[in-house]
C-alpha positions as CSV (number, residue, x, y, z in Angstrom):
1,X,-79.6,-140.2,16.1
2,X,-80.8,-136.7,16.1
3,X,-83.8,-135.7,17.1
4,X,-85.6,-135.5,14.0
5,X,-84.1,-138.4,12.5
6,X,-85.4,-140.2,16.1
7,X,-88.4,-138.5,15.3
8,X,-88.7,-140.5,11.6
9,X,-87.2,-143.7,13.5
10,X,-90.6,-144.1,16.2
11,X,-93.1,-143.0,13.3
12,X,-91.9,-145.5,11.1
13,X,-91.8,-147.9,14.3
14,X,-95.0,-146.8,14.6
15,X,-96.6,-148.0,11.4
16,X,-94.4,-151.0,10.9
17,X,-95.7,-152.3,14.6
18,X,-99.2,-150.8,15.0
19,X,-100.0,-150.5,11.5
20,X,-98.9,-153.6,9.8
21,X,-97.5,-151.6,6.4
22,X,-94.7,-153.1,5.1
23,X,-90.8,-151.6,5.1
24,X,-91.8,-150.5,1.4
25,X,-95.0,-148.6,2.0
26,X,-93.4,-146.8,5.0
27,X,-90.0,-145.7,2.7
28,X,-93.1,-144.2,0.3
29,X,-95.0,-142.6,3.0
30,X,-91.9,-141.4,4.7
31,X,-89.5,-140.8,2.2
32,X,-86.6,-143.4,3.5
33,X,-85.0,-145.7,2.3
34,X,-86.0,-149.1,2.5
35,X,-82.3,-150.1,3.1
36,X,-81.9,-147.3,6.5
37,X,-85.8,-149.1,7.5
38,X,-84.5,-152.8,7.3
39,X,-81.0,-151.6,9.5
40,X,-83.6,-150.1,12.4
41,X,-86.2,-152.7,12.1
42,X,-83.0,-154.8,13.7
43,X,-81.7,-151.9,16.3
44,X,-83.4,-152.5,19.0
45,X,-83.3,-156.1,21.3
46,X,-87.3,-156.4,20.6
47,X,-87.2,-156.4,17.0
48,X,-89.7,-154.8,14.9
49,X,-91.2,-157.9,14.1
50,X,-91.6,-159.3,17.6
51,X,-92.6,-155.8,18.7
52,X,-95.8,-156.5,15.7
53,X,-96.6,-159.7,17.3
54,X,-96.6,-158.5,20.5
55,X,-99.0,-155.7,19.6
56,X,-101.3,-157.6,17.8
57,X,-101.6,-160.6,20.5
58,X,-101.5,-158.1,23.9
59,X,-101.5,-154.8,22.8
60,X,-105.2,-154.9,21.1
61,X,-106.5,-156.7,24.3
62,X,-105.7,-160.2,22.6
63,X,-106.2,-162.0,25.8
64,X,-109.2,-160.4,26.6
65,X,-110.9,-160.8,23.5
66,X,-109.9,-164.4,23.4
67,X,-110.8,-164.3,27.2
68,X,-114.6,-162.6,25.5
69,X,-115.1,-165.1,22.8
70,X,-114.2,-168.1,25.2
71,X,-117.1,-166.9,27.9
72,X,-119.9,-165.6,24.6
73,X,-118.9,-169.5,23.1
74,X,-119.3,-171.2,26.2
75,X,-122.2,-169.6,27.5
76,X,-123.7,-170.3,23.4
77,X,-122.8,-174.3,24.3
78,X,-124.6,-174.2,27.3
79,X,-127.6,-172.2,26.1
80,X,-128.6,-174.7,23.0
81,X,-130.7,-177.1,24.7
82,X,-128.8,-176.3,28.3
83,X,-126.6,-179.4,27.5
84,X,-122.8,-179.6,26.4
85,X,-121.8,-182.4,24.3
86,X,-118.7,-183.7,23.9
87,X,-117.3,-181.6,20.9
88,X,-118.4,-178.8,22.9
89,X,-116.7,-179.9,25.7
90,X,-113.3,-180.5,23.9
91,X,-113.8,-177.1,22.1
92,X,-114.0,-175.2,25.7
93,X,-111.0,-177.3,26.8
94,X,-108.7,-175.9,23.9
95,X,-109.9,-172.5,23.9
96,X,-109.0,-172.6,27.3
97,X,-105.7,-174.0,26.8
98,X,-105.2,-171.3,24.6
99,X,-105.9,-168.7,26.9
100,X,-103.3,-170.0,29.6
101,X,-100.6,-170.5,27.4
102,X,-101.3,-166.6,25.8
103,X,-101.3,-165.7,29.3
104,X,-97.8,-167.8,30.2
105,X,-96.3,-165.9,26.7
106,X,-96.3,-162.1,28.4
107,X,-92.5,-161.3,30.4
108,X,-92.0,-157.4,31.4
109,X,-89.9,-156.7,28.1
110,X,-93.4,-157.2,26.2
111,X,-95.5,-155.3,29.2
112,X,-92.6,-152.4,29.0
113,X,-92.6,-152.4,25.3
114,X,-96.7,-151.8,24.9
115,X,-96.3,-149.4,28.1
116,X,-93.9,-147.7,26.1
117,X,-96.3,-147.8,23.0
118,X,-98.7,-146.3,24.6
119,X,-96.9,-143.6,26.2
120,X,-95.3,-142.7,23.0
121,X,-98.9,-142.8,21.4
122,X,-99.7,-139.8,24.3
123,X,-96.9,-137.6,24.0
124,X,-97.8,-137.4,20.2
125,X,-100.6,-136.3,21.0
126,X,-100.8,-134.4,24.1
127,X,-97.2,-132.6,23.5
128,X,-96.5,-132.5,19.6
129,X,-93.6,-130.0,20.1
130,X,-91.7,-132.1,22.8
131,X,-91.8,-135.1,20.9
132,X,-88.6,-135.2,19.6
133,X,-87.3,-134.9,23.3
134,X,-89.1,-137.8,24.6
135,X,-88.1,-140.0,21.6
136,X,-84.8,-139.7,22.3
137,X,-85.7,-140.9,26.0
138,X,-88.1,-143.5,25.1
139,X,-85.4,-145.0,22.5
140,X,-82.5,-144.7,25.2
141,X,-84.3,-147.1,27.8
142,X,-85.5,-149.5,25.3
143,X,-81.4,-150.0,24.8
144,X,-81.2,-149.7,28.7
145,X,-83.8,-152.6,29.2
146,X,-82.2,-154.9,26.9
147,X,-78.9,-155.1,29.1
C-alpha cells in the first residue's frame, strides 16, 4: 500500500474499531468502497472485528470499570443494613468471576494491538504530517507480530 492509501486503511481502522460505524458508514465518510473495506477488515491476523472487541472490553478500561462497579456494588451490599444476604453474596461471587476470567482473556497480541492504538492515536495528533510514515510502520509489525 502506499502511503496515502495506508493512510485511508488506519482511519477507516480507526472508526470501524474505536468508533463502532459500520463498513457502510465508513465507505460514505471515506469515500471507499465497501467491497476494498470488507478485503482489509480481513488483512491483518487481529481482524477488525476482534480488534472492536478488544477495544471495547480492555481498551476503554473494561476491567477496571467492571473492577469499579464490583467494589461501588459490594460496598452498596454491605452498606444496607451492614449485612449481606445470600443473593448478595451470590451476586459478588459472579461479578467476581467475571472479573478473573476478563482478566485470563488479555495475551500480548491484544496488549500490542491497543498499545499500537494508542500510539497511532498520538502520532495523529502530535505529528499530522508524518503520519503517513508511521502507518506504514505501525501496519508492517502488526504483520511481523502475527508470524
Amino acid at each position: 500500500m502506499n502511503g496515502k492509501l495506508e493512510a485511508y486503511y488506519i482511519d477507516a481502522r480507526d472508526l470501524y474499531v474505536k468508533k463502532g460505524m459500520s463498513l457502510t458508514e465508513i465507505s460514505k465518510a471515506l469515500n471507499i468502497s465497501t467491497k476494498t473495506l470488507g478485503k482489509w477488515k480481513q488483512k491483518e491476523t487481529i481482524d477488525w472485528d476482534t480488534a472492536r472487541k478488544n477495544y471495547l472490553t480492555i481498551g476503554l478500561g473494561g476491567i477496571s470499570n467492571i473492577e469499579e462497579l464490583i467494589y461501588g456494588r459490594m460496598k452498596e451490599l454491605t452498606e444496607k443494613n451492614g449485612m449481606i444476604t445470600k443473593d448478595d453474596l451470590d451476586i459478588i461471587r459472579q461479578l467476581r468471576s467475571l472479573l478473573r476470567e476478563m482478566r485470563g482473556e488479555i495475551d500480548i497480541k491484544k496488549a500490542v494491538s491497543i498499545a499500537m492504538d494508542k500510539f497511532t492515536d498520538f502520532i495523529k495528533t502530535k505529528y499530522p504530517h508524518k503520519k503517513e510514515e508511521w502507518f506504514t510502520v505501525i501496519a508492517e509489525f502488526f504483520v511481523w507480530i502475527g508470524k
